[in-house]
N, C-alpha and C positions, 0 to 999 in steps of 0.2 A: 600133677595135682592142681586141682583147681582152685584159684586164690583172687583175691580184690586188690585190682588193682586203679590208683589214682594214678590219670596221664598227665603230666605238665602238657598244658594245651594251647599253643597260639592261633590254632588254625593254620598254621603252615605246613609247607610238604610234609617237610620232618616228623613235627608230632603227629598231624592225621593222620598219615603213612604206620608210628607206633602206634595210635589211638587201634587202628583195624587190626594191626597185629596182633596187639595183647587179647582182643576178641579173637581172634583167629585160634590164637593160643588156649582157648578155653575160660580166660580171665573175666571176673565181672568187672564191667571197668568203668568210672568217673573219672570225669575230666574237669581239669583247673586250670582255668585263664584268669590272667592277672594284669589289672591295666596300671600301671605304672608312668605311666604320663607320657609312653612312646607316641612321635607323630601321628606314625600308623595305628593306631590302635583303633582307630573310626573301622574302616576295612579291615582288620586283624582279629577284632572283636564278633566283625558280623558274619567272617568266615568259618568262625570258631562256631558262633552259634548255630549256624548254617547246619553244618555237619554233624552238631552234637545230636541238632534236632532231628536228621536225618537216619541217625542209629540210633535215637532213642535213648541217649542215656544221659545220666543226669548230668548237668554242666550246669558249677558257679564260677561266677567271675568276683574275684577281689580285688576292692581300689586300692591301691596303695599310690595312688601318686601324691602321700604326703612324704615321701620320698626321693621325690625329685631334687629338692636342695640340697640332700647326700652323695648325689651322684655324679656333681661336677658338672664340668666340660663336657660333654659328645654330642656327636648328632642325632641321638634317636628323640635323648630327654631334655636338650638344652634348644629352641627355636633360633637362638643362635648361630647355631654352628651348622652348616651345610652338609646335607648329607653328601658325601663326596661321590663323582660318578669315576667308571672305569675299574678292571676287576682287583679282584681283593690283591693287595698289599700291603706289608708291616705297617707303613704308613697311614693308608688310609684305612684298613681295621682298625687300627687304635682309637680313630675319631669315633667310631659304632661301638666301642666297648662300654658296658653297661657296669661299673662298677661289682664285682662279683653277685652278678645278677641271677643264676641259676644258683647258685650256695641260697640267694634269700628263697627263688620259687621254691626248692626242695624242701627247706624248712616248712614253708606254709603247708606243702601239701603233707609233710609228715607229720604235722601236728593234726591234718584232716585223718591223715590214716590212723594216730594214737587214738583219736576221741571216737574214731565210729567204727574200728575194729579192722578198715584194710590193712593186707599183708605187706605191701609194699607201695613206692612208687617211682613212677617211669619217666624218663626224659629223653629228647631226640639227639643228644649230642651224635656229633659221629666224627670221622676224618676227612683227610680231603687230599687235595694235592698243594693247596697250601697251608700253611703253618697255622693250626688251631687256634680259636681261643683258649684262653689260660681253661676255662672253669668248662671246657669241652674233653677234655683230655683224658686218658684213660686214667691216670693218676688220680685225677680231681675226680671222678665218677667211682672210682675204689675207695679213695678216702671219704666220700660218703655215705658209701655203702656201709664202711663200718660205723662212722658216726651213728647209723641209724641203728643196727645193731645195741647199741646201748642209748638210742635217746629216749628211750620207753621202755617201763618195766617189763612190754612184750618185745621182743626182737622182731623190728620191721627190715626192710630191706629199701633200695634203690636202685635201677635196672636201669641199663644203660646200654641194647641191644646193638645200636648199631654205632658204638663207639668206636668201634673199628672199619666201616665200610665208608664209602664213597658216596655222594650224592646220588649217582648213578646209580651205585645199588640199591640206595632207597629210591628212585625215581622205580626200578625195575621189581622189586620186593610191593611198592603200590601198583604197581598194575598189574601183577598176581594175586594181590587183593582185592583189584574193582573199583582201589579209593578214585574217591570223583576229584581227579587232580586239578583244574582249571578252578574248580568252585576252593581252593586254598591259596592261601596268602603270602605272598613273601616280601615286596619292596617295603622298604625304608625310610620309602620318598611323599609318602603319607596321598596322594592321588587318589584319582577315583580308579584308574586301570594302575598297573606295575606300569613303572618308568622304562623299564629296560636294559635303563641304563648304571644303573647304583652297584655295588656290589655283589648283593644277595641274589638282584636280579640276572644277573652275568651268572652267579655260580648255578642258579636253577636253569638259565637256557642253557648253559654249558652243559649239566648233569642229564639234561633232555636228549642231545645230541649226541653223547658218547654213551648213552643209551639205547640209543637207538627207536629211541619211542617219540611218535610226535608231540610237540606242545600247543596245546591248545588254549594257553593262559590268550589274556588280553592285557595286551603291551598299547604303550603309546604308540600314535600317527609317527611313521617311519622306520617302522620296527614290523613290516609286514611278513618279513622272513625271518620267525623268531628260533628256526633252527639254524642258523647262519654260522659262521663260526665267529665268537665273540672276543 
């Protein structure tokens, strides 16, 4: 059945990847980017834009970065604190955690979907082979699923398709869609190209490679074999 769907939208693999899906799906679909006072948001924002404008559909961005001094310590919101390089660990995940940051995007966009009649909306959380963020988890995307069920006298929903797959599947799941992977965003490290080196960037070259798909991102000078094993 065909339904409206709002995408939580950063422009990175993950959502663009959902973004095409839910059209794939049949979905009419809007997308919500939220700039929250992340480094990256310069580049995150204009990948997001990039691509909304490339399929055509309607894309707001909401500020919320009066927000930022509720969120502590990390490295995305605080210019403080370094975004830590080398791949994800208990450790250095914890410095990138955004204070239950996807509970807020979900809210915004389910109050987008009460007022203007969508059925639902979607977010890229997924799994991995390391230990998820808390507000990624299959748990935390159930337990909002039913919050939304009663946060509106109409029953909305929350989707959370690839909460159970692998980067890899989503690297492999976009390019059975065509999505224009190189033109999405993922570092942390707020640059004009991805670092290569940060987290997110290791777990995207990593996901490319045990994919088996080449990456065509643009990485920093020294990073010329960005299939390499990382």
């Amino acid at each position: 059945m065909r339904q409206s769907t709002i995408v939580v939208f950063s422009g990175g693999l993950d959502s663009t990847t959902l973004l095409y899906d839910r059209r794939a799906a049949g979905d009419e679909v809007r997308a919500l980017s939220v700039d929250y006072g992340q480094r990256h948001r310069t580049a995150e924002l204009a990948a997001a834009r990039g691509i909304a404008e490339r399929l055509g559909v309607e894309h707001r961005v909401l500020d919320l970065r009066g927000l930022v001094g509720f969120f502590g310590p990390n490295s995305l919101t605080d210019a403080t604190v370094a975004v830590p390089d080398g791949a994800y660990a208990p450790d250095t995940m914890a410095l990138t955690v955004v204070p239950n940051r996807n509970m807020i995007l979900l809210a915004v966009g389910l109050a987008w979907a009460a007022s203007s009649g969508a059925d639902a909306v979607a977010f890229g959380a997924h799994g991995g082979a390391y230990t998820p963020y808390p507000d990624c988890q299959p748990a935390f995307a159930a337990a909002m699923h039913a919050a939304a069920r009663v946060c509106d006298a109409r029953p909305l929903a929350v989707l959370a398709p690839f909460v159970a797959w692998s980067k890899a599947d989503i690297v492999r799941r976009a390019v059975a869609l065509g999505v224009p992977l190189a033109g999405t965003w993922s570092c942390y490290a707020g640059g004009a190209v991805h670092c290569g080196r940060c987290g997110t960037c290791r777990d995207r070259r990593a996901a490319f490679a045990a994919a088996g798909v080449p990456d065509t991102t643009a990485y920093a000078a020294g990073l010329q074999n960005p299939g390499a094993a990382v």
